[in-house]
N, C-alpha and C positions, 0 to 999 in steps of 0.2 A: 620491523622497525620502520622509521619514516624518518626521511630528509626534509626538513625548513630550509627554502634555498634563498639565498640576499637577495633584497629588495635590486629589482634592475637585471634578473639575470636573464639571459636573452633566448633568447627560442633555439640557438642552437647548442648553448651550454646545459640545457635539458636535457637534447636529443643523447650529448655524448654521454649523461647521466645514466638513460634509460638502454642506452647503448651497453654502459660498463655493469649494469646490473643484470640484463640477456644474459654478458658474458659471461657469467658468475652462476647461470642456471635459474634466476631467480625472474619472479615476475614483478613489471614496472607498472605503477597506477599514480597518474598524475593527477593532479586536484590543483585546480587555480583559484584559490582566494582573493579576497578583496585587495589585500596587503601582500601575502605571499603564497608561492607557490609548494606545496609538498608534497612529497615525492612516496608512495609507497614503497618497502625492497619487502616481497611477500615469498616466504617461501620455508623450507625447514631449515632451522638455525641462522638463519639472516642476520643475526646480530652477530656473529661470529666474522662478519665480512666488514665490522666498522671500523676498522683501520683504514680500509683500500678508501670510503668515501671521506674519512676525517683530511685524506690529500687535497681533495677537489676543491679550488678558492669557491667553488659557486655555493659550497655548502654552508649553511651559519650552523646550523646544530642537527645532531644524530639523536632521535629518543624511542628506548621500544617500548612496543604497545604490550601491555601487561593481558590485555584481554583477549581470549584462545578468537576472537572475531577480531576481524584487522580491520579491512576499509571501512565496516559499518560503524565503525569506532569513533565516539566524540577526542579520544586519543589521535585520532588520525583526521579528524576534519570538526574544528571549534563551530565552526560556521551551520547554520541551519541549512538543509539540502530543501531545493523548492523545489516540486514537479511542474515544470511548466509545459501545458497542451494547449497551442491555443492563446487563448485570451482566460486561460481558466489557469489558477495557480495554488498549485498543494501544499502547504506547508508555510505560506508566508502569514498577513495579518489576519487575511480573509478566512471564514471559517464555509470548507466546499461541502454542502450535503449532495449524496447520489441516492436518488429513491426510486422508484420503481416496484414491479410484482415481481415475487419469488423466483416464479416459473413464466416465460414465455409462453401462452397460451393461443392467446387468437391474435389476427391482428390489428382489427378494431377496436378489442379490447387495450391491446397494448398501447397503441397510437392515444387514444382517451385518458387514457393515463399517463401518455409522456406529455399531456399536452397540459393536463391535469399539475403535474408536477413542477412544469417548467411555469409554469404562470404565479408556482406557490414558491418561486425563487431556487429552485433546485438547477445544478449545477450541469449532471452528471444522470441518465436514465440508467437501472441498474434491471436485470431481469438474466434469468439462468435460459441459453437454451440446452445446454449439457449440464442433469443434473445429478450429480451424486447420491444415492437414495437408502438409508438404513437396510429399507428392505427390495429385494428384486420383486416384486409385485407395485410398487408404489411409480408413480409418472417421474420417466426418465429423462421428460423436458424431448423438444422439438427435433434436434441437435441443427441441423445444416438451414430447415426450413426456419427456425428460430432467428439463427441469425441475417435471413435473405428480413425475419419483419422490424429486426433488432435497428438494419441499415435504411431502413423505411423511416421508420421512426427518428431516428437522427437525418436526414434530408429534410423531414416536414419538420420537425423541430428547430432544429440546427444544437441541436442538447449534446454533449459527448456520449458514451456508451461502455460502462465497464461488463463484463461477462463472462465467464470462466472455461478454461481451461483446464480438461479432466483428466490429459494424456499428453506426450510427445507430438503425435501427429495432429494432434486438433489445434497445438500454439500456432501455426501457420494459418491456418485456416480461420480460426477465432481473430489473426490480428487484422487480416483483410475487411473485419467488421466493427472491431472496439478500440476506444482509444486508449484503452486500461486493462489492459489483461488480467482477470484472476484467478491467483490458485487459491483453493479453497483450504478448509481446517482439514479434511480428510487426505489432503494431500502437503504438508505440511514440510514433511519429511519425505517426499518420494524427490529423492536426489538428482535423479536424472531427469524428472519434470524441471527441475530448479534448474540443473546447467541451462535447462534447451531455453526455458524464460530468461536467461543470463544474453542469449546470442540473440534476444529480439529486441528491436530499436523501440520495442511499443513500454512503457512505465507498468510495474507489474505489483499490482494491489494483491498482498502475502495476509493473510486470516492464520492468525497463532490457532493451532489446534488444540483440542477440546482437554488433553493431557499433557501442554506443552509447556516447558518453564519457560520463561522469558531469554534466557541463556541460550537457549535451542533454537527458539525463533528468531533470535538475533543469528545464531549458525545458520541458518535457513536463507537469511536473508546474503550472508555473507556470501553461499553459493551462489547467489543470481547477481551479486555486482560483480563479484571475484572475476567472473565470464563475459563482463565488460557492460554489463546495462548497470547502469547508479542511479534509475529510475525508482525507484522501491517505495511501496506506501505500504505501512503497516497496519493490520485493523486489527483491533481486539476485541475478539467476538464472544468471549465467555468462555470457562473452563468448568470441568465437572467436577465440583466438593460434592459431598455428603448431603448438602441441602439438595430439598424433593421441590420446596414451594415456587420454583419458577424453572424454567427451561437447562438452563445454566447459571453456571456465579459469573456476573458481568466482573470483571477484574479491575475496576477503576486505580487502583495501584500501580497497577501498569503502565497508566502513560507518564504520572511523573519520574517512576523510575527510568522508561524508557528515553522520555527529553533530556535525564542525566547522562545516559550513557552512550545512545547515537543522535546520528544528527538525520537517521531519515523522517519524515516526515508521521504521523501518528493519526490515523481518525480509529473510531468505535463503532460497533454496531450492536444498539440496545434492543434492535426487533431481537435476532439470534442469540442476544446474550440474557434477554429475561424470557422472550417467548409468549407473554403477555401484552396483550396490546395496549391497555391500560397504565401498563409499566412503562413502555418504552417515549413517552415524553418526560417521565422523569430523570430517568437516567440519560435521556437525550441533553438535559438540562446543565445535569451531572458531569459529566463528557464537558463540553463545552468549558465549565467552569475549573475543572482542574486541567484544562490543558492540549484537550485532542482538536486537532487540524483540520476535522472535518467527520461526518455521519454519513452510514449508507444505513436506511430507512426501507422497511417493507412499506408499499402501498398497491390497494388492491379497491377499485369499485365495487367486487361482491364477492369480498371474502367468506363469506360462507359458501362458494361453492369455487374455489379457487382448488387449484388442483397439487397445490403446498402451501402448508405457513400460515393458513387464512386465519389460526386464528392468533397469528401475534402483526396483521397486517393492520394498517391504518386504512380508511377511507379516506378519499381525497381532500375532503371538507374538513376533516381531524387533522392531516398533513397542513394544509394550509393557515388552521390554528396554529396549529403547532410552532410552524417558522416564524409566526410574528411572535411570537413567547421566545424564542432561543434569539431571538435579536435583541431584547433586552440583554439575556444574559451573557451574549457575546458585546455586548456594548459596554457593561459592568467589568468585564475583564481584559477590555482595550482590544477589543476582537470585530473585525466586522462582518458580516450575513447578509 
């Protein structure tokens, strides 16, 4: 359930709030709105303890959350959650694209492409040095050396840096170089990757996995605030139907149901979600127009010999078409790029 507290209630009429909920066993998660303050009581049968808060004068109203996901909850928070890094903002008018190559490779090559990218209005450089791979024969990405060119790259730029997080041990180590941590679709559901993303102060960009309902990756997500980060950015990378003729089914459904139901913030990713390069300006298009917060975009100088993804990557000169086409279309929908 969650507490709506009256307007004016003061910083220590909280505390005794968050106090009498400890005592009770349950955990407290406070949310400051514009207007008012509410109060999470998160826990097994929480709502069995509304008597004890209907006493409190600070309280105006007691309401539980119908949905098995609590804090990720448009029930628990009306308000749009922004990720704010910076001078860069996830989730509010502006629509953020992060692009970049698949795979961290070389680092001339990368640098030429952050610099590629950031000139074609791109937000965020995006590049794997830990990468998850179908097969054990396939390039496993740089890991530690990846990220010494990932921080290069962001110095000569000044561009942010999302890039993933494959394991427990590697969150620490990943966040001394990105300003967006991500878990990937194949780790979707590994729980205990999700707590340890919960306990980092870095914003942790969640990719719904290839077999995920939206229910699940809402639980997913619920793990990593639940553990005190409310950083969360959701990307919807594509799910596996039946269809053979692209990579994956891009799930465009998903963000407006998602905007219904939380308040974290939503971008798309059309490279991984059709697999075609051909494809992914229009469903980049697509994205934009019903509703997602921002793009993370493959780009590659020579993707034909790129050592993943090359062939759903964009060349530089195709990216930098491209954003001036999606700035229309975020202009059409009160969006700006």
């Amino acid at each position: 359930m969650f507490l709506t507290l009256k307007p004016g209630t003061t910083k220590q009429g909280i505390e005794e709030l968050v106090k009498k909920i400890e005592e009770l066993g349950f955990q407290a998660h406070v949310s400051k709105g514009a207007k008012r303050t509410v109060i999470g009581v998160i826990g097994e049968n929480a709502i069995a303890a509304k008597e004890v808060f209907e006493g409190f004068f600070t309280v105006e109203s007691i309401t539980p959350i119908s949905k098995p996901y609590k804090l990720v909850s448009r029930e628990f928070k009306k308000e749009d959650t922004i990720v704010k890094i910076g001078n860069v903002s996830i989730g509010g008018k502006d629509i953020v694209v992060m692009a970049g190559p698949c795979s961290v490779e070389k680092e001339d090559l990368l640098l030429s492409i952050a610099s590629n990218v950031k000139k074609a209005g791109a937000k965020v450089l995006r590049g794997g040095a830990f990468k998850p791979r179908t097969s054990p024969y396939s390039f496993q990405g740089l890991g530690e050396k990846g990220l010494k060119f990932l921080a290069k790259a962001k110095r000569e730029t000044g561009l942010l840096v999302v890039t993933e997080a494959m394991n427990i041990q590697q969150v620490e180590m990943v966040s001394r170089c990105a300003d967006i941590i991500q878990i990937g679709a194949r780790n979707v559901q590994n729980f205990e990757l999700l707590k340890e993303a919960g306990k980092s102060k870095k914003p942790i960009l969640l990719k719904r996995g290839i077999a995920t309902t939206i229910e699940e990756w809402l639980m997913s997500a619920e793990y990593i605030v639940s553990k005190g980060n409310p950083n969360v950015i959701l990307c919807e990378r594509g799910i596996r139907t039946f269809e053979s003729a692209t990579r994956f089914t891009l799930d465009l459904n998903a963000i407006p149901a998602l905007k219904a139901w939380t308040h974290l913030p939503v971008i798309v990713d059309p490279s991984h979600g059709t697999g075609v390069r051909n494809f992914v300006g229009p469903m980049a298009k697509a994205a934009i127009a019903c509703g997602a917060d921002g793009l993370i975009i493959e780009v590659h100088s020579d993707p034909e010999h790129a050592l993943s993804d090359g062939v759903q990557s964009l060349l530089p000169e195709n990216f930098a078409s491209l954003m001036e086409e999606l700035k229309k279309v975020a202009r059409a929908v009160g969006r700006t790029l």
